[in-house]
C-alpha positions as CSV (number, residue, x, y, z in Angstrom):
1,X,138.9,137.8,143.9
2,X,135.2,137.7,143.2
3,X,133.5,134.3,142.8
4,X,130.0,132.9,141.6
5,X,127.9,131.2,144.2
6,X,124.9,130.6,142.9
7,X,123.1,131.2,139.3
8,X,119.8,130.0,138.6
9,X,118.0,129.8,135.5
10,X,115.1,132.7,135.5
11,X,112.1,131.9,137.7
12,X,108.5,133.6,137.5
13,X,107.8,135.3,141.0
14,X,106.4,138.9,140.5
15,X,108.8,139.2,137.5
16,X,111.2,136.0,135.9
17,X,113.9,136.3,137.9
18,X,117.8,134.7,137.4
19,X,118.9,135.0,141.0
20,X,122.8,135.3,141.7
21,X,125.1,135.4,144.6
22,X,128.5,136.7,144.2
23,X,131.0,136.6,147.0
24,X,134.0,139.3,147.0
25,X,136.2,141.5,148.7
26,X,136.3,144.5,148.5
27,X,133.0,144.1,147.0
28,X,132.6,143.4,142.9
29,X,131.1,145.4,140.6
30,X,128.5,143.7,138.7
31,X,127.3,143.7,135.3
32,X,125.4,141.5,132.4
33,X,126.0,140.4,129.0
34,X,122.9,138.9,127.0
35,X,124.4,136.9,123.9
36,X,127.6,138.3,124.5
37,X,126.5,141.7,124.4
38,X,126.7,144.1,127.6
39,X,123.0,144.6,128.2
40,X,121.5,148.1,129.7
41,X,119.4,148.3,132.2
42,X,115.9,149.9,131.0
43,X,112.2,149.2,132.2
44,X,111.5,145.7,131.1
45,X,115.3,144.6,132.5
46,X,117.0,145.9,135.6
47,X,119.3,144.3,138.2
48,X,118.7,144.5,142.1
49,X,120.8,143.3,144.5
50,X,122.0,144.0,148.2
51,X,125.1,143.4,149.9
52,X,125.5,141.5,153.2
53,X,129.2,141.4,154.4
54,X,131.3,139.7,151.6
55,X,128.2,138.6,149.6
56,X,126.2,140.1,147.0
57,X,122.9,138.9,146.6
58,X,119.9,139.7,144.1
59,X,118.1,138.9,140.5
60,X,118.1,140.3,137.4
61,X,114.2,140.9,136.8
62,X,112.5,141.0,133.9
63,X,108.9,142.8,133.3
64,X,106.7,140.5,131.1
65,X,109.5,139.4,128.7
66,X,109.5,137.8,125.2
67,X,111.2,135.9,122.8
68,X,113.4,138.7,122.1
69,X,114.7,138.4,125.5
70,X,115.4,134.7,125.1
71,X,119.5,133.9,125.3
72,X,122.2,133.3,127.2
73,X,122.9,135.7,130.1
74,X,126.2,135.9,131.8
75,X,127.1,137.7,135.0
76,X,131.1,139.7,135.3
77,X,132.1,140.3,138.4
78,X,135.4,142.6,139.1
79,X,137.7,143.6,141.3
80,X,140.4,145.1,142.3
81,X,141.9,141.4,142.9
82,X,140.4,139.7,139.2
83,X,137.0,139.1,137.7
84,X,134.7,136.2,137.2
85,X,131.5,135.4,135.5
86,X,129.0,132.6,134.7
87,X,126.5,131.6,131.8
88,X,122.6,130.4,132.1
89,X,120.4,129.9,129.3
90,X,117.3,132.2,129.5
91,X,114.1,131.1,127.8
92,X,110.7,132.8,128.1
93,X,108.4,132.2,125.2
94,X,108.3,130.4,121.4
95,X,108.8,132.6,118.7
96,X,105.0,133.3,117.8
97,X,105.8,132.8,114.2
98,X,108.2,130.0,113.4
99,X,110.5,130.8,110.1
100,X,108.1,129.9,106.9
101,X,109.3,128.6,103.6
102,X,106.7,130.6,101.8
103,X,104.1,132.8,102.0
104,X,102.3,129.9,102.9
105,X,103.8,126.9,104.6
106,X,101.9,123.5,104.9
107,X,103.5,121.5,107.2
108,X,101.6,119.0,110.6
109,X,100.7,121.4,112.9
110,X,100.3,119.9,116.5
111,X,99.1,122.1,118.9
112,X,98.1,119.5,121.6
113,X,100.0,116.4,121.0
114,X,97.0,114.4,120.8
115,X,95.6,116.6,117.8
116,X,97.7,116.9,115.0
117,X,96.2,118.8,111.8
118,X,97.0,118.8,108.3
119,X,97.7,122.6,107.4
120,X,96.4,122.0,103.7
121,X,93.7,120.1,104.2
122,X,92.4,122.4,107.3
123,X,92.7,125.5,104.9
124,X,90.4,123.4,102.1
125,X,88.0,122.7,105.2
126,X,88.2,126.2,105.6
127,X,87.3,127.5,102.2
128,X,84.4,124.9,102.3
129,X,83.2,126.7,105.4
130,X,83.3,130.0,104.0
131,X,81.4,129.4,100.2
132,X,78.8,127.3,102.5
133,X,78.4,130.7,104.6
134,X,78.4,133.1,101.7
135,X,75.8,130.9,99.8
136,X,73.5,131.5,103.3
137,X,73.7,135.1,103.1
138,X,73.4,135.4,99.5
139,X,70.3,133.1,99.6
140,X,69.1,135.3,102.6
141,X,69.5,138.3,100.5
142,X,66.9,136.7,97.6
143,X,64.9,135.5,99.9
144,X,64.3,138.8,101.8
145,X,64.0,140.6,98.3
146,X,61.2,138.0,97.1
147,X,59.5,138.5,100.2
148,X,59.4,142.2,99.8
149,X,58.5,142.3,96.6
150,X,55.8,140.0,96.8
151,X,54.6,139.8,100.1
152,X,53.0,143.5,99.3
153,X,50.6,142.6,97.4
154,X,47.3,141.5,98.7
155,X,45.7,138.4,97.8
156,X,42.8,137.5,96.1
157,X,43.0,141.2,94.6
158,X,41.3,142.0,98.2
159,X,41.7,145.3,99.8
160,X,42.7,145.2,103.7
């Protein structure tokens, strides 16, 4: 019957890779369940593998994956004499948006350890920022109207 060898958690060469080695004979037929779920085969996810005696060899590649792809992946292989399979947990990237309360959430947000921000009192820096920069351009504005308006006129009443 067949049995698991090897099954390494997914590895960045060219593409993240979960190698495998599966050792059977006659020789099993392999396949891949993400979450439980038989998982197809399509551009961002395929298997390859190659056979050398009683061994089967290979990865199961992934092409710039994402948190949808994170999970638990499990390899079945069958024969004509039983089946086994084996579970690794898969983990590529952070969700980009973690779950929010509200529309807006104000929670510590550390992004290096070392720098931890207040989420409410960043967004009041914020809106500080912003009326100082609107009050530039709108003083900008007056200026560049004053100066049109009276920067015409010659002094003195002289004529140029």
């Amino acid at each position: 019957p067949p049995r698991i060898l090897t099954l390494e958690e997914p590895v960045l060469h060219m593409d993240h890779c979960i190698a495998f080695a599966v050792h059977g004979n006659p020789a099993p037929s392999l396949h891949w369940l993400h979450n439980g779920q038989v998982l197809r085969e399509t551009e961002i996810i395929r298997m390859e593998f190659y056979q050398q005696g009683e061994v089967s060899e290979g990865c199961l590649l992934f092409n710039k994956p994402t948190h949808y792809n994170n999970g638990n992946y499990t390899i079945v292989a069958t024969n004509q004499l039983g089946s086994a399979n084996q579970t690794i947990k898969g983990h590529f990237l952070e969700k980009p948006f973690p779950a929010a309360s509200g529309l807006f959430s104000f929670r510590m947000q550390c992004t290096p350890k070392f720098l931890c921000v207040d989420s409410k009192a960043f967004s009041f820096q914020v809106s500080i920022a912003v009326g100082l920069a609107a009050f530039a351009c709108v003083l900008l504005v007056v200026l560049f109207i004053m100066i049109n308006k009276y920067g015409r006129r010659s002094k003195f009443g002289m004529k140029g």
